[in-house]
N, C-alpha and C positions, 0 to 999 in steps of 0.2 A: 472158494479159493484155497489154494494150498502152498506152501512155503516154496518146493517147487516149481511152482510157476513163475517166479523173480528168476529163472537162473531162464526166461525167455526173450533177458533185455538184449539189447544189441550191443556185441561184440565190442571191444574198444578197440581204434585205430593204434597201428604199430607206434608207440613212440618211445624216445630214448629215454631209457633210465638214468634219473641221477645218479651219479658215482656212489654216493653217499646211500641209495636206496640197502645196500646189501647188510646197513648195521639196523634196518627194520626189522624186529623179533614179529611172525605172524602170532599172534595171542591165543594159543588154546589155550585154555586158562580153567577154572573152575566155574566161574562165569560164564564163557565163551568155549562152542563145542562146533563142530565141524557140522553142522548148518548153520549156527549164527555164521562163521566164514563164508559159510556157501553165498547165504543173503548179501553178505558186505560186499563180496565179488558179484556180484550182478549189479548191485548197487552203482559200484562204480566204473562198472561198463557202462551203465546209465548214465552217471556222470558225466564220464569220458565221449561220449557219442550226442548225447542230448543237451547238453546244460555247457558245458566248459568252451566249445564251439563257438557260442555266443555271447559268454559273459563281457567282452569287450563292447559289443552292440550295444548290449541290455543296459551296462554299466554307462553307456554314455547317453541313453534314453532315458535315464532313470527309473525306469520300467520294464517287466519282463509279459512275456502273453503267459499268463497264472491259469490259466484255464485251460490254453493248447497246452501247458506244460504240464498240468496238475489232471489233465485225461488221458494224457501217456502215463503218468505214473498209477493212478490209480488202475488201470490194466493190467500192471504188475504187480499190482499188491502192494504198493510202497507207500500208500496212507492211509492203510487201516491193518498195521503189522500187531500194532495190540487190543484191537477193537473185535467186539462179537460178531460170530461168525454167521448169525442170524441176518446182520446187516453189512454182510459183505466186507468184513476182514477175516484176515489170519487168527485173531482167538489167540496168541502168544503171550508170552508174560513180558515183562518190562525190559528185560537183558538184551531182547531182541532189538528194541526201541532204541535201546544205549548200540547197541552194535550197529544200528544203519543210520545212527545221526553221529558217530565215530567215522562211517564213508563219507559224511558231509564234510569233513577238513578236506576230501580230494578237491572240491566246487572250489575255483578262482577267485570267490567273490563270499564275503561275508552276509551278503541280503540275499540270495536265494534260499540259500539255506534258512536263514531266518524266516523268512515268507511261507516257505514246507513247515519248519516248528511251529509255527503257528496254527496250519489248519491239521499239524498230528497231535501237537502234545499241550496245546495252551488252548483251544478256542472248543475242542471235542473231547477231549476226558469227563470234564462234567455231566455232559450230555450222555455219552457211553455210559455212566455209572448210576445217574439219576434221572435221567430221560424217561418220560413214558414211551410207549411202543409207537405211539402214534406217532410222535415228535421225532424220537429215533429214525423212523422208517421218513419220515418228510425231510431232516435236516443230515442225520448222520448217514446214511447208509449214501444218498450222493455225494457227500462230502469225502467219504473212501473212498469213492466210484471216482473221485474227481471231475465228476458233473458241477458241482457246487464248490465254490472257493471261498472259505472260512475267515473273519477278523473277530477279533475279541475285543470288548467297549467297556474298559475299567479306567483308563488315565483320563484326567479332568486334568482344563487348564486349572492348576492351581489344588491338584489332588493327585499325584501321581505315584509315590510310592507311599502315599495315605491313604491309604483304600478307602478307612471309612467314613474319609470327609468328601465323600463325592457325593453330588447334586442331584444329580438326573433322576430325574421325577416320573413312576409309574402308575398314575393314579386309574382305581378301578370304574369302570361307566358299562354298568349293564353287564354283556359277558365278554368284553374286551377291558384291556390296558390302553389307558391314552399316553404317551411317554414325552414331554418337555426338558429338555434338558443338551447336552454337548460332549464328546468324547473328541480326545486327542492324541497323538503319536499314534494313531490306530494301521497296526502292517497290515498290506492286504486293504486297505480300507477304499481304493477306488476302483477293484477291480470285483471285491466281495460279492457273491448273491446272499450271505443271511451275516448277522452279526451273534456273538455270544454275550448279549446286553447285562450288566449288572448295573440297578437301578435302583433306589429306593422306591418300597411298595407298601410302607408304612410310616408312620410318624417316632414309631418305636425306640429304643436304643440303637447305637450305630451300627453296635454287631450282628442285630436283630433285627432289623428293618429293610433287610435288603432282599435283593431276587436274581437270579438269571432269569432271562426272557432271550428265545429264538426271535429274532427278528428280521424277515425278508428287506434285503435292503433298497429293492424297489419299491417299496411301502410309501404312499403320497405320505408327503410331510420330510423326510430324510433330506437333506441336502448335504453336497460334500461340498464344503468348505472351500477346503482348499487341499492342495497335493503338497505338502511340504518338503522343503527343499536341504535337505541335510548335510554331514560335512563325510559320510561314512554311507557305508550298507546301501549304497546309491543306485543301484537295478531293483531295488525292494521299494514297493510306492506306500505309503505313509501318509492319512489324511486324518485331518481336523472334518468331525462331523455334525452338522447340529439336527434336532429332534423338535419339530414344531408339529406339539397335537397328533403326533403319527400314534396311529390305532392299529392294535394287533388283536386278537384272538385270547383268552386268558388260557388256553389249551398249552398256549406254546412256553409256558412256565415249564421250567427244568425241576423236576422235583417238589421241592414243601415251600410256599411262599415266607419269604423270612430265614431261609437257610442261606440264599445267595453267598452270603459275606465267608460262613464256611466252607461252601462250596469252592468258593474261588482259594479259599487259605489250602485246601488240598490239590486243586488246580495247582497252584505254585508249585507244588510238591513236586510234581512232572514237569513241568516248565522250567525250573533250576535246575534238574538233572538234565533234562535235557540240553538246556544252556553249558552245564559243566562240560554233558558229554560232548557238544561240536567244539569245544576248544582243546579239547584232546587231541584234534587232527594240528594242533600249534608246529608237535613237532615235525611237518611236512614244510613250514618254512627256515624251520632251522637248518635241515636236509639242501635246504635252494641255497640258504645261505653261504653253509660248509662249501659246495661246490661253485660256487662264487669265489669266495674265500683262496681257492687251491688254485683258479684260474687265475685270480689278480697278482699281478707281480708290481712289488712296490719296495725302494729300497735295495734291491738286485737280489728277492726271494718272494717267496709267495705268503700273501699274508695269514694263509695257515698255519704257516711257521712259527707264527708267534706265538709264545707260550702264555702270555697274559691274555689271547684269545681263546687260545685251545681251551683254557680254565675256565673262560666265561661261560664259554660252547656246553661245557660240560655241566658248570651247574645249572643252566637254563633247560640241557635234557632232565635232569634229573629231576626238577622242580617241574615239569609236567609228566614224569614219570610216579612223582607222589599225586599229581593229579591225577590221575588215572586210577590210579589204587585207592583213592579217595569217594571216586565217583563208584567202582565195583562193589565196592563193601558197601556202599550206600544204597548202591543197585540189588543188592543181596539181600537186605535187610527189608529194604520198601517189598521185593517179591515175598516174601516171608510175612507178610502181614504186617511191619513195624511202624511206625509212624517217625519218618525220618526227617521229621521239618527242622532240626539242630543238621543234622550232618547232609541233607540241603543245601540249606544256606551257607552251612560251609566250603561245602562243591563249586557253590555257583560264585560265594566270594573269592578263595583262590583260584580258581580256574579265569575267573575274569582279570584277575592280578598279576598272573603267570602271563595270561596272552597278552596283555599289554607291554609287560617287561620283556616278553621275546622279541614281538613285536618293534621297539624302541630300543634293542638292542641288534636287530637286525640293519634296520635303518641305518643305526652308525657304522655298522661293520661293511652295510654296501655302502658309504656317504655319498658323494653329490648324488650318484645314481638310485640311492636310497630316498632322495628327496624328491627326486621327479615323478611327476603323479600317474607316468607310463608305467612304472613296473609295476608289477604285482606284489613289491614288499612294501611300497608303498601305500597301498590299495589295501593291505592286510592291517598297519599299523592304523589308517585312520578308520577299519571296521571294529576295530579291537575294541576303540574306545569307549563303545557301546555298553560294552560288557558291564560295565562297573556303574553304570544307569540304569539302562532297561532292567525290564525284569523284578525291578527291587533295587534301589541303590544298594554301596557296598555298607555302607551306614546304617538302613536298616537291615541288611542278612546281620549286622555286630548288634545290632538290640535285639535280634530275634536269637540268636546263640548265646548271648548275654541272661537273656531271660528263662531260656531254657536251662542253660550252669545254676539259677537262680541267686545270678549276683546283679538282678536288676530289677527293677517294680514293674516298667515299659513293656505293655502285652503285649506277645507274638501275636505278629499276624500273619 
């Protein structure tokens, strides 16, 4: 594949711009060079023709078709933009990744996009960097292709931004893994063909004792639990799963047994940038806002008018204007070889902080109409909320930046 071939998505339907679109700066940046643009725009031609169409559907199914939708994109090269080219990606560096999960603020809806981060930047990094060929060419190369639809299996009830107090049990029998044990809030998790399983594989220390293991999710033993039913991210399906005696292959270990628990600590690493970078598209609700705003008339003027809004408006752009510049230097550093797990967790903590407060300041600026669960700024404020959970609470990204200033004893994880 080639970068090129994204600009074969289909066309997006004529529609009216907001008023408010023309204070949009397009970003050529240092970062950002007139192919990353090119991909963004095809992107969300994508968007706009494939995904946006039906987000009302999806969003009232609580499910989306991940598989019809994740084989149209991988056609276009849109999940495997930084994956080796051996197995069927683009081969790109990480700005690219940050520039087509920055199209993701176009999507209506907070859970698709979460459902794509998951099978691009949280459940297949690992596997792209420490995978054997074998593993690779069985799990990653359809998971680009989007033949295969990707979840990741680290939260435990009762372990979930504890990485290393989780349960699940990989014990060895011959030349398989037998695996006992339970994952929860798992995206993707009823619609998955393999899991990115992190499981205890030894008795050893917590940070030491652990493994990713590829797991086919039709594997006898797997049950899905249940679909859980949430208050947010509501076209993204989400399952509790339990693991009775299900036997795998010891082939399908990702890497060194016993590295898992690191493996995932640098998984995060792309998983929170990526997280920072889809809340960069925040300032597309402030946009719906403003033009809300200029059409309401209340008072015998329009509530743009008001100057203690225009103020708000302003520093709400601003403050995801530092997110952005947050997440670039961040983006900058990680290509360069740095190891950015401090200014991470600080992307993913502001950026989750920022969207909620745009989010909650939207709301009141639309009111009654902000409250009802038809619009989409309502739909926006109760996906937000996620932010500042998944992924790591906001609690621990502040011990893990804590600990890195080295004003804390508490190891990063």
């Amino acid at each position: 594949m080639s970068p090129g071939r994204c600009s074969s998505a289909s066309p997006a339907p004529d529609r009216k711009a907001p008023a408010s679109s023309g204070q949009v700066i397009r970003r050529h940046t240092v970062l950002f060079t007139e192919e990353h643009i090119s991909m963004q725009d095809s992107y969300k031609r994508f968007i706009a023709s494939e995904i946006n169409p039906h987000v009302d559907e999806w969003e009232q199914a609580e499910i989306f078709p991940a598989k019809e939708l994740f084989r149209k994109m991988g056609k276009l090269g849109f999940l495997g933009v930084t994956k080796p080219v051996e197995y069927g990606g683009l081969g790109l560096d990480y700005s690219y990744s940050v520039a087509m999960t920055e199209a993701l603020g176009f999507v209506d809806c907070g859970g698709i996009p979460m459902a794509i981060g998951v099978q691009t930047d949280m459940a297949t990094p690992a596997l792209a960097r420490f995978g054997s060929d074998e593993v690779k060419t069985e799990f990653l190369a359809p998971s680009i292709s989007g033949e295969y639809v990707a979840c990741l299996g680290v939260s435990e009830v009762g372990a979930g931004s504890d990485v290393a107090s989780i349960r699940t049990v990989a014990r060895k029998d011959g030349g398989d893994y037998v695996i006992d044990g339970g994952k929860m809030w798992t995206t993707n998790g009823t619609q998955a063909d393999w899991i990115c399983l992190l499981a205890n594989t030894s008795d050893g220390p917590a940070h030491r004792n652990k493994s990713l293991i590829c797991v086919p999710m039709q594997t006898k033993g797997i049950e899905i639990a249940r679909k859980l039913k949430k208050v947010g991210m509501n076209s993204s399906d989400t399952a509790q799963i339990h693991f009775d005696a299900v036997r795998v292959p010891q082939r399908y270990l990702i890497g060194e047994e016993g590295m898992g628990f690191q493996y995932q600590m640098m998984q995060f690493q792309e998983e929170r940038l990526w997280a920072a970078s889809r809340w960069t598209g925040t300032d597309r609700i402030l946009d719906e806002t403003i033009d809300y705003l200029r059409d309401r008339q209340a008072f015998g003027g329009s509530l743009l008018d008001n100057q203690y809004i225009q103020y708000k408006l302003a520093e709400l752009k601003s403050e995801v204007e530092a997110v952005r510049a947050l997440v670039y230097r961040a983006t900058e550093l990680y290509i360069g070889g740095t190891d950015v797990t401090m200014l991470a967790s600080m992307c993913k903590l502001k950026a989750a902080r920022v969207a909620r407060e745009v989010a909650d300041w939207c709301v009141q600026f639309w009111g009654g109409m902000g409250y009802m669960h038809e619009t989409r700024v309502n739909r926006f404020w109760r996906d937000t909320r996620l932010g500042s959970i998944g992924g790591g609470a906001d609690e621990i990204m502040m011990g893990i930046i804590a600990k890195q200033m080295g004003i804390s004893s508490r190891k990063p994880r």
